[in-house]
C-alpha positions in Angstrom: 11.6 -26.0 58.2 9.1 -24.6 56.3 8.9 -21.9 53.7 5.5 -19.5 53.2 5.6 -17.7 50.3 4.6 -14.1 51.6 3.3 -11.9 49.2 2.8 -13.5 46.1 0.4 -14.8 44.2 -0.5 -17.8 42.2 -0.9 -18.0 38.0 -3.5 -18.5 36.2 -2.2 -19.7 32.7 -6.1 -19.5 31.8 -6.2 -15.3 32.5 -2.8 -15.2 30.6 -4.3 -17.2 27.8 -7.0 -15.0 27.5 -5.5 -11.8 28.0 -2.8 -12.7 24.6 -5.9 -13.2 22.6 -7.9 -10.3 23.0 -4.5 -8.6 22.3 -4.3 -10.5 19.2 -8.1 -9.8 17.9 -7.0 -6.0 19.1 -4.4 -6.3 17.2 -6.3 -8.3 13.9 -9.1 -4.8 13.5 -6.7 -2.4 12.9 -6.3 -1.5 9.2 -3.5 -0.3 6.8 -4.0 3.0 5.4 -2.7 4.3 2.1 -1.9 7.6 1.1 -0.8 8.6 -2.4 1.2 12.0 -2.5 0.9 14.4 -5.0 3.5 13.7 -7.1 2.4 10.1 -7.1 -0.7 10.7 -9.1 1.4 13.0 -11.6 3.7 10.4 -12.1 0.4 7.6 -12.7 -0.8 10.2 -15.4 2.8 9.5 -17.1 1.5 6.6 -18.9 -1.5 9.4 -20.5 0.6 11.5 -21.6 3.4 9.5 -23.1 -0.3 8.0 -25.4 -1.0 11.3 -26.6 2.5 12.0 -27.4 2.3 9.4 -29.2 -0.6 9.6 -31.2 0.8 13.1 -32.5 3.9 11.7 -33.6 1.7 9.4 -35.7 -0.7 12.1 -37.2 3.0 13.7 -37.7 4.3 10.6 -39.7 1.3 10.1 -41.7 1.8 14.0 -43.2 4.7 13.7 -43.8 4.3 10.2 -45.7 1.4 11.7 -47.9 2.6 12.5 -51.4 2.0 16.2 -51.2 4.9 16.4 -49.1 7.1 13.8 -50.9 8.5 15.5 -53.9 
């Protein structure tokens, strides 16, 4: 007895090849995005002001070393 196979079709493992690797290159041109908030840059400008800070402390130290104030 013999079987016909009704209704389907054959593979082609060299379409299913292809297919996976244009997915792939579709896949390879996207490209990460980055988005800094608000808050983020504040919190980069930390590093700034904590400099100035201290460079005040130091103009602070030095007046009170100088022998004007020392008595």
């Amino acid at each position: 007895m013999k079987i016909n196979r009704y209704g389907t079709q054959p593979v082609n493992p060299y379409k299913k090849t292809y297919e996976k690797q244009t997915l792939q290159s579709n896949q390879a041109k996207s490209t990460d995005k980055v988005e800094i908030s608000k808050k983020a840059i504040e919190m980069q400008k930390v590093p700034n002001i904590m400099r100035e800070r201290q460079d005040k402390i130091d103009q602070i130290k030095k007046k009170a070393l100088k022998p004007e104030h020392i008595k």
